[in-house]
N, C-alpha and C positions, 0 to 999 in steps of 0.2 A: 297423593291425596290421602292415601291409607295412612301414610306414617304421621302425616298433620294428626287427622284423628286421633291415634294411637295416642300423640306427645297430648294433645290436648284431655286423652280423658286421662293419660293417667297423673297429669298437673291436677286434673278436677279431684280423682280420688287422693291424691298426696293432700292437698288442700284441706280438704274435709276430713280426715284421719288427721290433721294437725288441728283442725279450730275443733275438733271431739274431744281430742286430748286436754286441747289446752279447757275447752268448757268445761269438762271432767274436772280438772284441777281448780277452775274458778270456783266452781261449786263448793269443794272443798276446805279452798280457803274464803269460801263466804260464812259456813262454818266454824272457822275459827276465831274468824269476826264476829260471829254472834254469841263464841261462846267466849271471848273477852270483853263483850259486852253486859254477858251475864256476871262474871266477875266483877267490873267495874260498877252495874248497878247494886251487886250486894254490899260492896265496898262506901257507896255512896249512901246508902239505909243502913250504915252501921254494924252492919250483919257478919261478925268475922267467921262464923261458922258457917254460915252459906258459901263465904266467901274462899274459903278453903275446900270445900269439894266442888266448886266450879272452877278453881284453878287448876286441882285434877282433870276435870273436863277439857282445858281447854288445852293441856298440856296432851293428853288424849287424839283430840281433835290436830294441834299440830302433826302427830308422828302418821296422823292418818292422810296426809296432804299425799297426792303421787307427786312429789316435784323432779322424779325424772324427766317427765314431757316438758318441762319449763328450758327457754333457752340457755346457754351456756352464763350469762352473765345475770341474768335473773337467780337463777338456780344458786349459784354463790351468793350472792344476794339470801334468799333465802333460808339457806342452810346457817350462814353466818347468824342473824336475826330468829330462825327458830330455835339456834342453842344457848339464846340470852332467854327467848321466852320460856323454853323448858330450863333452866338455871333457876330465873328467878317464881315461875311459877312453882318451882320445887318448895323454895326459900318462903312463897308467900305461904303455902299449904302446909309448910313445916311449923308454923307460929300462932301461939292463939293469944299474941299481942299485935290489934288493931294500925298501932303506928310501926311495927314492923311488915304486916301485911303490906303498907298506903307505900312504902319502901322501896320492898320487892313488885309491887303494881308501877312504880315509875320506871323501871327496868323494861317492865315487861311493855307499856306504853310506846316506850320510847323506837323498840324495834319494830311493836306492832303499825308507829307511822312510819319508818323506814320502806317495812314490807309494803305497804298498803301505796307507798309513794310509790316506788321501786315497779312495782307488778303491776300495780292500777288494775283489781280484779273485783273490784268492790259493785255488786247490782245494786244499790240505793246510795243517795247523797250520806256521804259522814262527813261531822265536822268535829275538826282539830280544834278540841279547848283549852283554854290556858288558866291556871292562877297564878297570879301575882304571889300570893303571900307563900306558895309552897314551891313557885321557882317550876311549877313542871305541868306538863299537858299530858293531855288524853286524846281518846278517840270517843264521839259519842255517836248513837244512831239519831238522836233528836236534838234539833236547835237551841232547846231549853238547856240552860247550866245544870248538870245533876254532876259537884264536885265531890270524888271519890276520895280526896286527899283528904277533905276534912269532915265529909258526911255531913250529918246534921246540924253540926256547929257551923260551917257556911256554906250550906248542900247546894246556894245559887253566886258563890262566888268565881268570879272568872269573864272569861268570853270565849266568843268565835274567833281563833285566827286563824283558821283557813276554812272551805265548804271545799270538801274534795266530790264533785259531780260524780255518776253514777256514769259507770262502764257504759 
């Protein structure tokens, strides 16, 4: 009976030291979501100077992620996708031409839905949007189109192609 016990709490403490970890890490990459969200909404108000020290941000935010707690096939996963978003975060902050920023934002988009598929650590609904005319999607926190690709000239072009539900 002792050793029942025994096995059972220390399942319970293994348990809870891996979902701390792993919520530790959630947290972090909710973090990063929010700060390629801030990107993307400077991007979408035209803002390339906002939008170059929020790519430092969020390039920041990535290196601060713990993903050693993340499983083995996640964790590749991520590492692969955080060295396109630090790449092209680099690329967008390096340029203070607008259609090279929208550029370097489709790079960094692109791994941000990989990860965001990949990990599923996201606490609120994002939705996967698309434009037509620039051939590439984003991630947004609100249902409304705010296109980063083209800003003001079609800040409501595009759609929803996916609603990724909240963790």
């Amino acid at each position: 009976m002792k050793k029942i016990l025994g096995l059972v709490a220390f399942m319970t403490i293994a348990t809870t030291a891996f979902t701390y970890a792993q919520s530790k890490t959630d947290v972090a990459l909710n973090q990063v979501l929010t700060a390629y969200y801030d990107v993307k909404n400077a991007l979408a108000a035209d803002k390339k100077d906002v939008a170059i020290e929020k790519a430092k941000v969020l390039s920041a935010k990535v290196n601060a992620v713990n993903h050693k707690d993340l499983p083995a096939e996640q964790h590749k996963i991520f590492m692969e996708q955080a060295a396109v978003i630090k790449s092209k975060s680099a690329q967008l902050a390096g340029s203070n031409d607008i259609k090279t920023q929208r550029k370097a934002f489709e790079g960094i988009s692109y791994a941000m839905i990989k990860t965001l598929k990949s990990l599923k650590f996201n606490s609120q609904t994002v939705y996967v949007q698309h434009c037509p005319m620039a051939k590439a999607s984003w991630l947004n926190e609100k249902e409304n189109i705010e296109n980063p690709y083209y800003g003001s000239m079609m800040f409501d072009c595009g759609d929803v192609s996916e609603t990724i539900k909240s963790k």
